[in-house]
Phi, psi and omega in degrees: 000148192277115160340290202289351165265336166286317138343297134338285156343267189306312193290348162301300178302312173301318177060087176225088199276337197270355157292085191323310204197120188267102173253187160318291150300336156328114168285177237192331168254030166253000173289155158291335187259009193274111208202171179330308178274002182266319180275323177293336203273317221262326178328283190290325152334291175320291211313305177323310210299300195279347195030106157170171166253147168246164179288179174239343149306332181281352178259030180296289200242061111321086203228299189241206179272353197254346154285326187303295198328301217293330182283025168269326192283321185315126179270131153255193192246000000 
């Protein structure tokens, strides 16, 4: 998948209008709306994304979009 569609993809997924524009390095806990339910929404977003389940450990050092990418490679159990 292309960046630029997964991006797409998530800034869709979240519906977080106050983000001119979701690159790479955004960090994802410097949003303003970024909270509990902001961490569950990205959750079920991987889980969707990757068809797999993740750990809530696997969102630990999740930081910016581009560890969201990176947790398509990650094996969980």
């Amino acid at each position: 998948m292309k960046t630029s569609d997964f991006l797409k993809e998530m800034y869709e997924f979240l519906e977080i209008e106050s983000i001119p524009e979701l690159k790479l390095d955004t960090n994802l806990r410097e949003l303003e709306e970024f909270d509990s339910l902001t961490i569950m929404t990205l959750i079920v977003f991987a889980e969707k994304r990757f068809n797999k389940r993740f750990k809530a450990t696997d969102f630990r050092k999740v930081e910016t979009v581009k560890n969201l990418m990176n947790l398509g490679t990650i094996e969980s159990n």
